[in-house]
N, C-alpha and C positions, 0 to 999 in steps of 0.2 A: 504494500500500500504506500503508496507514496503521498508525502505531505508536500504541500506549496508551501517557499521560505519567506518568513514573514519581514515584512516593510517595517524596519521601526525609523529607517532615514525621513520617512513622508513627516512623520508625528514628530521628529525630533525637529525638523526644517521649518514646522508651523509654530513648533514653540518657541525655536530661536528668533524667527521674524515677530513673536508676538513680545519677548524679551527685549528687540530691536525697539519697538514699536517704544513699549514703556518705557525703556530710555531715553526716546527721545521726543514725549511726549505726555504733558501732565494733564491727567482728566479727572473733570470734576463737574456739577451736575448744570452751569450751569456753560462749556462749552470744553473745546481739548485747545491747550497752548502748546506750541512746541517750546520746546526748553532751551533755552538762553544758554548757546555756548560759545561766545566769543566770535563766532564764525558765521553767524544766523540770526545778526538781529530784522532782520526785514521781515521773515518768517515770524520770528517771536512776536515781533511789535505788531503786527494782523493778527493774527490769532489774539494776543493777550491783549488788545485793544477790543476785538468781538467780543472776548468770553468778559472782560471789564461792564463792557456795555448791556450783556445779558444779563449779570448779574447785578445789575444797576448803580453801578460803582464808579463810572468811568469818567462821572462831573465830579467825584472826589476826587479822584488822582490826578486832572486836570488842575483843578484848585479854583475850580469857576462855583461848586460849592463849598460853603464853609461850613464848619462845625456850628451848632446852634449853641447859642450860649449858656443853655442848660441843657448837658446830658441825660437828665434824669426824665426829661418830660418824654410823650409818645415818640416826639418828631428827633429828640434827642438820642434815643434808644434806635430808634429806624435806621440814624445817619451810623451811628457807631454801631450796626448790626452792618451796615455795608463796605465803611471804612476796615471794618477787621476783614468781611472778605476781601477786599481788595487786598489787605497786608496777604491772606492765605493763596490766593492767587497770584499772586505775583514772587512772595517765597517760593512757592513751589515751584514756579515755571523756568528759574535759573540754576544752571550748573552747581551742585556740589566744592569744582572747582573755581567758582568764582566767589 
């Protein structure tokens, strides 16, 4: 009886592309940034400019909004729920090495 020899190169090729993949690209729910490596910022700066603006963040890091001057109120809480993602997206989306 003879067996057919099994493919593990296919499954191993889709994981290394999919390892590719998450290296060089940060995902998160409200788009995918490519990651900031000294070599790509025109890619990074589209991407983390969309995924800024999905996430409704992207008149803060601009600085055309300001922080209200009470944190504690609704509007207060809104902007500093969007300012910290913009910190978690934009940490995430650059090199290690930089």
């Amino acid at each position: 009886m003879a067996t057919q020899p099994s493919s593990s190169a296919a499954p191993a090729a889709a994981t290394k592309l999919q390892q590719d993949l998450e290296d060089t690209t940060y995902t998160c729910k409200w788009g995918n940034v490519t990651i900031l490596n000294r070599q790509n910022y025109a890619a990074f700066a589209a991407t983390c400019q969309y995924t800024l603006v999905v996430a409704d963040a992207w008149d803060i890091v601009k600085g055309t909004e300001e922080a209200p001057n009470n944190l504690t109120t609704p509007n207060g809480k809104d902007w500093k729920l969007r300012h910290n993602r913009a910190l978690q997206i934009i940490y995430n989306s650059v090199s290690k090495s930089i």
